[in-house]
VEXDREN-2710 file (C-alpha; in Angstrom, 1 decimal):
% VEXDREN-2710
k/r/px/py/pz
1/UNK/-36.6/9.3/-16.5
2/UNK/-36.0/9.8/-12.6
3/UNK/-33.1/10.8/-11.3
4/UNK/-32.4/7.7/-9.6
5/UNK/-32.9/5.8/-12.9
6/UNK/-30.2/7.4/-14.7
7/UNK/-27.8/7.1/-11.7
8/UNK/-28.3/3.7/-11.1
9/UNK/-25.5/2.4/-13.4
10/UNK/-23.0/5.1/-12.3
11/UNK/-23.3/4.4/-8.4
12/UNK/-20.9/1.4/-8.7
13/UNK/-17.0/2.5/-7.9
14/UNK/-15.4/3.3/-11.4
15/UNK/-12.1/1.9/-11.4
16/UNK/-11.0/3.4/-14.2
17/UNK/-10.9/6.5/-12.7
18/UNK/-9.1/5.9/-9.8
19/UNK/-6.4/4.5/-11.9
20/UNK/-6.0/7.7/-13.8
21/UNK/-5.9/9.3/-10.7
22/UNK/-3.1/7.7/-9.9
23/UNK/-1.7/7.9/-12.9
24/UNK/-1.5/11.2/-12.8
25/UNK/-0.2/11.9/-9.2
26/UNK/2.7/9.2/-10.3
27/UNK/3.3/11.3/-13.8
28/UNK/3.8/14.2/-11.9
29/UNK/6.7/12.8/-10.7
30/UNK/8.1/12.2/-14.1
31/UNK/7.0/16.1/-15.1
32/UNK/8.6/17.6/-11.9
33/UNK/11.5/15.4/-12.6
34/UNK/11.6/17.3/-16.1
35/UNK/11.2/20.8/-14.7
36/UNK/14.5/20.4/-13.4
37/UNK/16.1/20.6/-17.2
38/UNK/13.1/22.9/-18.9
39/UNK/14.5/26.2/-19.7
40/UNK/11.7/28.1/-19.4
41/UNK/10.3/27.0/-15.6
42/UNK/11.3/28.7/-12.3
43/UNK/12.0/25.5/-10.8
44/UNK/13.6/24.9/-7.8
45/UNK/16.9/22.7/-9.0
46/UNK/18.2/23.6/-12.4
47/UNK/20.4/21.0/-14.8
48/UNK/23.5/23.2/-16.0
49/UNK/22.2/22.1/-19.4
50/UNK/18.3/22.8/-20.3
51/UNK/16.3/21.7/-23.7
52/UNK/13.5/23.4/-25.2
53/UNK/12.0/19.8/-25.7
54/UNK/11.1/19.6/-22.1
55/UNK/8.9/22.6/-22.7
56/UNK/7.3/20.9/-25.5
57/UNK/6.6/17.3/-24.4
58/UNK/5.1/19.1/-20.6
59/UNK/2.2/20.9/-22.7
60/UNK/1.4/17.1/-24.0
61/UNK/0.4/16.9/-19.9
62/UNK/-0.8/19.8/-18.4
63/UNK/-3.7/20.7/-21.2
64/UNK/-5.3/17.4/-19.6
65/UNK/-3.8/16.2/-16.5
66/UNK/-4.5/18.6/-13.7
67/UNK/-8.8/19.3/-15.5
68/UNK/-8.8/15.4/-15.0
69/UNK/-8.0/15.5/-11.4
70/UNK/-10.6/18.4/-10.6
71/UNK/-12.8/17.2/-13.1
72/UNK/-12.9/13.6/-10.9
73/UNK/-13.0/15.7/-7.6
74/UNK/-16.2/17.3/-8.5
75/UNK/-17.5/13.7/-9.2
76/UNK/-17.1/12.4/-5.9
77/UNK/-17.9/15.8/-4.4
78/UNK/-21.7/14.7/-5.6
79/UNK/-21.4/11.4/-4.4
80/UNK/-20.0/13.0/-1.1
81/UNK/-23.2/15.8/-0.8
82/UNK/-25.4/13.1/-1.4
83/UNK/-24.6/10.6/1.8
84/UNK/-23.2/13.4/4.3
85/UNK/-25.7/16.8/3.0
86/UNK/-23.6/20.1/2.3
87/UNK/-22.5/20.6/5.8
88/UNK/-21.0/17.5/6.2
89/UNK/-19.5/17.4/2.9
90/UNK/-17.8/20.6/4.2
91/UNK/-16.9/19.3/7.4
92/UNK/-15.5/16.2/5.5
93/UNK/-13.4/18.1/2.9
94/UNK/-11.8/20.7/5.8
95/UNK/-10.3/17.5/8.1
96/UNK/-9.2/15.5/4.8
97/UNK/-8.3/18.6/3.1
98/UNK/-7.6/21.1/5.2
99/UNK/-5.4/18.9/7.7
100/UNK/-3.3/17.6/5.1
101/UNK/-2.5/21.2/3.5
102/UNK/-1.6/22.5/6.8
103/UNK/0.7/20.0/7.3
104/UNK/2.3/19.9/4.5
105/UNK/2.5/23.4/3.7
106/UNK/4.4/23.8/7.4
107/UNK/6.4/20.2/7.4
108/UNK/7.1/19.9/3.8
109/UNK/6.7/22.6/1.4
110/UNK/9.8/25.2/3.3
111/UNK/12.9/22.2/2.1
112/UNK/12.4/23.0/-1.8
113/UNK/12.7/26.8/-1.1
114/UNK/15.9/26.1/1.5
115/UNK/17.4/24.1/-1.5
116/UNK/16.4/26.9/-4.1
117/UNK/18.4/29.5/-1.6
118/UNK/21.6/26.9/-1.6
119/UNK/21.4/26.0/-5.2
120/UNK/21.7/30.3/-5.9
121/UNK/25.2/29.9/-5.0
122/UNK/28.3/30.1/-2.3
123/UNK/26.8/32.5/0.7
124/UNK/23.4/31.4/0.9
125/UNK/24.5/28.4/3.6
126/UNK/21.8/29.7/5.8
127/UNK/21.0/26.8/8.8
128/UNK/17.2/25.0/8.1
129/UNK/15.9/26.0/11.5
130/UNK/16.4/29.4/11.1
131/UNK/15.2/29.6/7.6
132/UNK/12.3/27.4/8.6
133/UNK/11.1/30.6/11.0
134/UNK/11.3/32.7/8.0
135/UNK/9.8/30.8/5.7
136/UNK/6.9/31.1/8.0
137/UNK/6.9/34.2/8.8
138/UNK/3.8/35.4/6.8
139/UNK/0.6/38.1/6.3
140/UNK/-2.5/38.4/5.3
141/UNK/-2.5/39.1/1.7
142/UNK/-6.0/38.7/-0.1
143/UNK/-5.6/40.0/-3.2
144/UNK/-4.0/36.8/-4.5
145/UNK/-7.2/34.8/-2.9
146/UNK/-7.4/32.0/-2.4
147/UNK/-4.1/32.0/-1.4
148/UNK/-4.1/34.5/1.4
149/UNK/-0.6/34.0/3.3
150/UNK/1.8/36.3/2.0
151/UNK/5.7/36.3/3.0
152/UNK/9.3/37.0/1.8
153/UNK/9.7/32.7/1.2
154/UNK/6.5/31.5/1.8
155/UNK/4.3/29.2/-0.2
156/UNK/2.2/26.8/-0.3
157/UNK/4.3/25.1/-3.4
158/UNK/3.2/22.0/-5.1
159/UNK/0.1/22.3/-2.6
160/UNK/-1.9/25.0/-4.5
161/UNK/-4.3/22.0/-5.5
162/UNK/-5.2/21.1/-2.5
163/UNK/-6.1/25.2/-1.9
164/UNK/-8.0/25.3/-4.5
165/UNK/-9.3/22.1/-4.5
166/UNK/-10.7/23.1/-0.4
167/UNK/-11.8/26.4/-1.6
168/UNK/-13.8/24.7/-4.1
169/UNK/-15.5/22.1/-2.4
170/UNK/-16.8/25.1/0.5
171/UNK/-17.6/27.8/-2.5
172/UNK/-20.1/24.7/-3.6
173/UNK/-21.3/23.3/-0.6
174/UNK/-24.1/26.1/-0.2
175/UNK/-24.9/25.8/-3.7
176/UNK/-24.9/21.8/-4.1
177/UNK/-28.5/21.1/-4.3
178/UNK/-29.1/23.6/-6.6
179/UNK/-26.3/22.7/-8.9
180/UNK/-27.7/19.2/-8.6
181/UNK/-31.1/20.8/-9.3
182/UNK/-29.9/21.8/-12.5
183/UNK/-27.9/19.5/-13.9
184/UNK/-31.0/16.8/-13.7
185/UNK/-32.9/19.3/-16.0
186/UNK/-30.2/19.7/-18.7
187/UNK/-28.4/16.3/-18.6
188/UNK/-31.3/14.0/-20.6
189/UNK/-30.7/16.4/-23.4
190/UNK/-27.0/14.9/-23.9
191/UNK/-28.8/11.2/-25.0
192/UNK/-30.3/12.8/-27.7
193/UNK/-27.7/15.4/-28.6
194/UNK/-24.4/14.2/-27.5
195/UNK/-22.2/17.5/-29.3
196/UNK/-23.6/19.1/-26.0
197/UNK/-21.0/17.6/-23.6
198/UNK/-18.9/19.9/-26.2
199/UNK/-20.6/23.8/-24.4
200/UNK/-17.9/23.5/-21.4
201/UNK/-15.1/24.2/-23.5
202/UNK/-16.7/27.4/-24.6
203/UNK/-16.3/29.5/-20.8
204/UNK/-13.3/27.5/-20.3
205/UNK/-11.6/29.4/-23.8
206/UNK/-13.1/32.2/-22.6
207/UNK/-11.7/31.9/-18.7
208/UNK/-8.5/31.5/-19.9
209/UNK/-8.2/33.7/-22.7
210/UNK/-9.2/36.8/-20.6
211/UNK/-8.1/36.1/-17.1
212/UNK/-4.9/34.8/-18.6
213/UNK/-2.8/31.3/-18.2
214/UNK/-0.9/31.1/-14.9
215/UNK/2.1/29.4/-15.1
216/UNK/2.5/28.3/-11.6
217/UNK/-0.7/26.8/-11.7
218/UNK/0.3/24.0/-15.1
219/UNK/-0.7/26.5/-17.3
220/UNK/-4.2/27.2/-16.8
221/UNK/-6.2/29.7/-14.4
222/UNK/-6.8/29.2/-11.5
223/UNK/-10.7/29.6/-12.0
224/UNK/-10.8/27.2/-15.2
225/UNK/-10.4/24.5/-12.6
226/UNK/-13.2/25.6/-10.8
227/UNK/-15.6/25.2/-14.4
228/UNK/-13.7/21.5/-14.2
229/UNK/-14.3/21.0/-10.9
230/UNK/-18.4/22.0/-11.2
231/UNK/-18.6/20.3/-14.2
232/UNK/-17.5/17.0/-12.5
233/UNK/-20.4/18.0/-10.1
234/UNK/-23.0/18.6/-12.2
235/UNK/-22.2/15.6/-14.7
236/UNK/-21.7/13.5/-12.2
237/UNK/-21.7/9.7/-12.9
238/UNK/-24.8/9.6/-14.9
239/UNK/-25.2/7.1/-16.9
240/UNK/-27.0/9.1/-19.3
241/UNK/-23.8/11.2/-19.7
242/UNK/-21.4/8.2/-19.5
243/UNK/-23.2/7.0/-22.6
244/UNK/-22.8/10.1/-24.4
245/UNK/-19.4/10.9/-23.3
246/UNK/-18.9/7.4/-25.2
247/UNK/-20.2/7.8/-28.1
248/UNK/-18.4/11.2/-28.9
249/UNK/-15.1/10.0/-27.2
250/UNK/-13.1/9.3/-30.6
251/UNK/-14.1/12.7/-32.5
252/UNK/-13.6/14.8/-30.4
253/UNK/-10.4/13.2/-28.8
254/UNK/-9.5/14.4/-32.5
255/UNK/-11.1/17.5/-32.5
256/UNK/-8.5/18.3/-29.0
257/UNK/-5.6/16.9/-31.2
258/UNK/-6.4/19.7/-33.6
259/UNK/-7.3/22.4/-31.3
260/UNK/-4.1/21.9/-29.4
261/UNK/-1.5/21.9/-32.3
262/UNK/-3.8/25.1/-33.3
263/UNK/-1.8/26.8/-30.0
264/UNK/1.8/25.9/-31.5
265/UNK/2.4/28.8/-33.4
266/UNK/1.3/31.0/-30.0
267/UNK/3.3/29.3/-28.3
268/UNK/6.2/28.9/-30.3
269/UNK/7.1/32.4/-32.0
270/UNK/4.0/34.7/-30.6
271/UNK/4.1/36.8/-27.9
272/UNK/3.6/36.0/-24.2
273/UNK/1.3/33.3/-24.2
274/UNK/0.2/33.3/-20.8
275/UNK/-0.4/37.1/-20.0
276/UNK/-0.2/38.9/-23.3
277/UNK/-3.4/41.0/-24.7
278/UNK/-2.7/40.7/-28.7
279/UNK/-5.0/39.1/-30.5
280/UNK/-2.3/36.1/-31.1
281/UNK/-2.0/35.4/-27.6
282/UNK/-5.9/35.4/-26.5
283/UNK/-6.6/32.9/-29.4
284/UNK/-3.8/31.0/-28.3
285/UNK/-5.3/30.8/-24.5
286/UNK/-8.5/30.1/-25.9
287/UNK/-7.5/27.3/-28.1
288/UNK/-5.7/25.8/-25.4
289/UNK/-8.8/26.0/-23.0
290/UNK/-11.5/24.2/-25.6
291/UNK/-8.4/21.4/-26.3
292/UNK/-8.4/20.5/-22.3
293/UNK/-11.9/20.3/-22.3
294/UNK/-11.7/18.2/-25.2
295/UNK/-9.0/15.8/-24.2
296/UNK/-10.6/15.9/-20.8
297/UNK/-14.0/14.2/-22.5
298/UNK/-11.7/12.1/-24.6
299/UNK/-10.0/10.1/-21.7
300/UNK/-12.9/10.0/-19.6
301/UNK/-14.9/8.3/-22.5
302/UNK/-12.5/6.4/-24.1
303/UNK/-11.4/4.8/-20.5
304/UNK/-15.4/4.0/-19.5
305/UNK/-16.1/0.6/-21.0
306/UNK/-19.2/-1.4/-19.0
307/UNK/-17.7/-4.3/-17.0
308/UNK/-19.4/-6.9/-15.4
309/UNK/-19.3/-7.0/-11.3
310/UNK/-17.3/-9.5/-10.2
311/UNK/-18.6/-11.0/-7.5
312/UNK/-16.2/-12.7/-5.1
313/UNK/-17.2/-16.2/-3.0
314/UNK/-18.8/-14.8/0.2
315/UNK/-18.5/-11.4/-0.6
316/UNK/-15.4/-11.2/0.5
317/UNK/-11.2/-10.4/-0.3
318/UNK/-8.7/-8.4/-1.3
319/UNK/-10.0/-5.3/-3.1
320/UNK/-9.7/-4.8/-6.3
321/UNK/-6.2/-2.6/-7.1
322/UNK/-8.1/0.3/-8.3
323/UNK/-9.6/0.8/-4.8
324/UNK/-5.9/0.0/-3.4
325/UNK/-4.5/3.0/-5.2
326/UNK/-7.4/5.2/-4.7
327/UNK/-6.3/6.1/-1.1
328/UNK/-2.7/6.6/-2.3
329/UNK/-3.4/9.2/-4.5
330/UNK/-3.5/12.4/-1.7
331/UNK/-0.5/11.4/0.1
332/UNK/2.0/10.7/-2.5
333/UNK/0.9/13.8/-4.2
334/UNK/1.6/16.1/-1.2
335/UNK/4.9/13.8/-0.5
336/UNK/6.3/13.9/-4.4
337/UNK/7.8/17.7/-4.8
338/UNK/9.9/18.0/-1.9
339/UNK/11.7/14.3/-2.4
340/UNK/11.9/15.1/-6.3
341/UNK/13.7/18.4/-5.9
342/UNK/15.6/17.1/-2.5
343/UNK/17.4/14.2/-4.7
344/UNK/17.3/16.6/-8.1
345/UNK/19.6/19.1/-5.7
346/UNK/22.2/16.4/-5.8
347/UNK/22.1/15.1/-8.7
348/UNK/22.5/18.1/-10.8
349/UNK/25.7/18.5/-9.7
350/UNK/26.7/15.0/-11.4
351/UNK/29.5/14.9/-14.3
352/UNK/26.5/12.3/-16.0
353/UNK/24.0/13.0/-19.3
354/UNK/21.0/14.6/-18.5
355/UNK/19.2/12.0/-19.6
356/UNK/21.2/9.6/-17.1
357/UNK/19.9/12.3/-14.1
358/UNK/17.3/12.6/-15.5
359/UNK/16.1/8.5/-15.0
360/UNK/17.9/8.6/-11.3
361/UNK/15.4/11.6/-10.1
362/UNK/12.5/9.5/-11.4
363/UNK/13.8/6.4/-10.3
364/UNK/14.3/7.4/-6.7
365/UNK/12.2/9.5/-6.4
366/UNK/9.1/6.9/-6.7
367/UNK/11.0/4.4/-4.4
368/UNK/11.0/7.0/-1.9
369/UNK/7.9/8.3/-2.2
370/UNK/6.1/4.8/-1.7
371/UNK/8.5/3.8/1.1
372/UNK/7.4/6.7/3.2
373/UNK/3.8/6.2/2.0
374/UNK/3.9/2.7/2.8
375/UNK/5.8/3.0/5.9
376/UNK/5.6/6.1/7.1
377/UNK/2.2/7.1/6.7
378/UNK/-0.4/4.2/5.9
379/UNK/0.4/2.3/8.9
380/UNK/-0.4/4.5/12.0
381/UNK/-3.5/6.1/12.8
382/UNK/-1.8/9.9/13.6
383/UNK/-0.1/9.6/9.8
384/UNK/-3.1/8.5/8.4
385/UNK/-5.5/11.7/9.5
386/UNK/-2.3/13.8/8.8
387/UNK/-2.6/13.0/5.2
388/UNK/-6.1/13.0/4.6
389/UNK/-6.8/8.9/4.8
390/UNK/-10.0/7.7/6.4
391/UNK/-8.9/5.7/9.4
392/UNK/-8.5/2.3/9.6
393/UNK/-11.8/0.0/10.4
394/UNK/-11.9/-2.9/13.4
395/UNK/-10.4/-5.3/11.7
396/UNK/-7.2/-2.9/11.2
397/UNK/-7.8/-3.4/7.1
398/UNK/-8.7/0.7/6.2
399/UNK/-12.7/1.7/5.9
400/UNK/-14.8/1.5/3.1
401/UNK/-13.4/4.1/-0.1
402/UNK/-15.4/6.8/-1.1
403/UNK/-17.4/6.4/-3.9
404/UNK/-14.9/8.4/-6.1
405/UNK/-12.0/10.7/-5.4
406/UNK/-11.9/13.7/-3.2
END
């Protein structure tokens, strides 16, 4: 079977995963929200009061959420090489990318470390402006690549995503066609023996169990993401591998359930986790590596159900919501952090439940964030290009999507 052939389903837009793309960015709301009372999480804003069941309900999300969003990135990074070539797929990913993490990383990401400073206690009252300068005052640092900016309060925060997802998309644009290359030679093999979409999870146990679980990064390395990431590449939307993923969706959706309560007791009463070298703790990062892939697969297969193309009179209207959300996705995400820690800094202070705070963070958080989206950055050309959105076309309605998310 060509290579065209067994694309041909998969070069329709997949709604499905543009809604959980969105999902996700909007969860993250809910899970920053819940930082703010977890004991264990140097977050910016603390509650007076924590709970240890913030801790537990998180790991629920991060062994799946942040692998689906590289995982889906690497999918549209092979639609992408395949209409602009490698260089301008890299061109492409440095403006819609690269712009946005600039920006946000000098505009946005310095108020959640101002409020940290004021929520230490009386005498840190230092003025924004001046701690603005500080927080970018920075050096060259590259033993922490890819984050290579160093300084006494700087960060790139909630952003790290968008660095690796950058570094990512140029570490494969030299390699692209022969990643492609390869995955056409492996990929029939998954219609006859489905259990292969199950290999990934193997280097991923091994990435993390020996490299280590990086809290600020939701609890994975930093380089699992890049095996999500080039697995999204290399799997691509091929029908072929849509039908397997399919067929084995269920068991091993079950098979991730299983892996993942296998972590408890590492996580629970072991030692550390996340950096530890006992044999407890590296079967606990291992286990917790072949459960995201698992739960990754799960989703993805569980979500893909053929639908028939509607076809609208004249070919023309409203989009579907899916591709509506789809170019909301990058801006809330670098907007959400610094509005959910601005409001949690004063609401903490309320004489309220924590579960009362807790709803008002979420609450208004998401009305700001899509009132600033909405009205603040969609409508104007500059806004747009500073938050990675394709410009608007003639007719003032935004271009065509791409294929699948960045």
């Amino acid at each position: 079977m060509g290579a065209d052939t067994g694309r041909a389903a998969g070069d329709a837009r997949r709604g499905e995963l543009d809604v959980l793309r969105a999902l996700v960015v909007v969860g993250l709301v809910f899970f920053h929200a819940a930082l703010v009372f977890s004991p264990d999480d140097d977050f910016y804003v603390k509650n007076p009061r924590t709970t240890d069941a913030v801790t537990v309900l998180a790991g629920f999300g991060v062994v799946w959420a942040m692998p689906v969003l590289f995982l889906v990135a690497g999918l549209g990074a092979r639609h992408s090489v395949r209409r602009r070539g490698a260089a301008g797929f890299a061109r492409e990913r440095l403006l819609r990318l690269g712009v946005p993490l600039v920006f946000g990383t000098v505009v946005l990401c310095p108020l959640p470390q101002w409020l940290r400073q004021r929520a230490a206690g009386p005498g840190h009252d230092e003025a924004y402006g001046r701690f603005w300068a500080r927080f970018l005052t920075v050096r060259a640092d590259l033993a922490d690549f890819p984050f290579v900016l160093d300084g006494e309060h700087f960060e790139t925060g909630h952003l790290w995503f968008v660095v690796l997802l950058l570094t990512f998309c140029l570490l494969l644009a030299p390699v692209a066609a022969r990643l492609a290359a390869g995955a056409e030679r492996v990929v029939p093999a998954l219609r006859r023996r489905p259990a292969l979409l199950l290999l990934p999870a193997l280097p991923l146990a091994a990435v993390n169990a020996l490299l280590g679980m990086e809290e600020g990064f939701a609890g994975w390395n930093r380089w699992a993401y890049l095996l999500f990431f080039a697995c999204g590449f290399a799997l691509a939307d091929d029908e072929r591998v849509r039908e397997a993923t399919r067929r084995v969706a269920v068991p091993v959706g079950v098979l991730g359930v299983v892996l993942f309560a296998g972590t408890a007791p590492g996580f629970v009463a072991g030692d550390d986790p996340f950096t530890a070298g006992t044999p407890s703790a590296l079967a606990t990062r291992a286990l917790f590596g072949a459960a995201g892939w698992c739960w990754v697969v799960a989703i993805t297969g569980l979500l893909d159900r053929p639908r028939r193309p509607r076809v609208r009179p004249g070919g023309r209207g409203r989009p579907p919501l899916p591709a509506r959300l789809a170019p909301a996705a990058l801006p809330v995400y670098v907007l959400h952090q610094p509005v959910v820690v601005a409001l949690a800094y004063g609401v903490v202070g309320w004489s309220a439940p924590a579960a009362v705070k807790y709803a008002v963070i979420v609450a208004a958080s998401l009305a700001v964030v899509l009132v600033l989206y909405e009205y603040g950055v969609r409508r104007t050309a500059v806004t747009r290009f500073l938050f990675g959105m394709r410009p608007r076309g003639p007719s003032g309605r935004p271009g065509p999507p791409p294929a699948s998310p960045p």
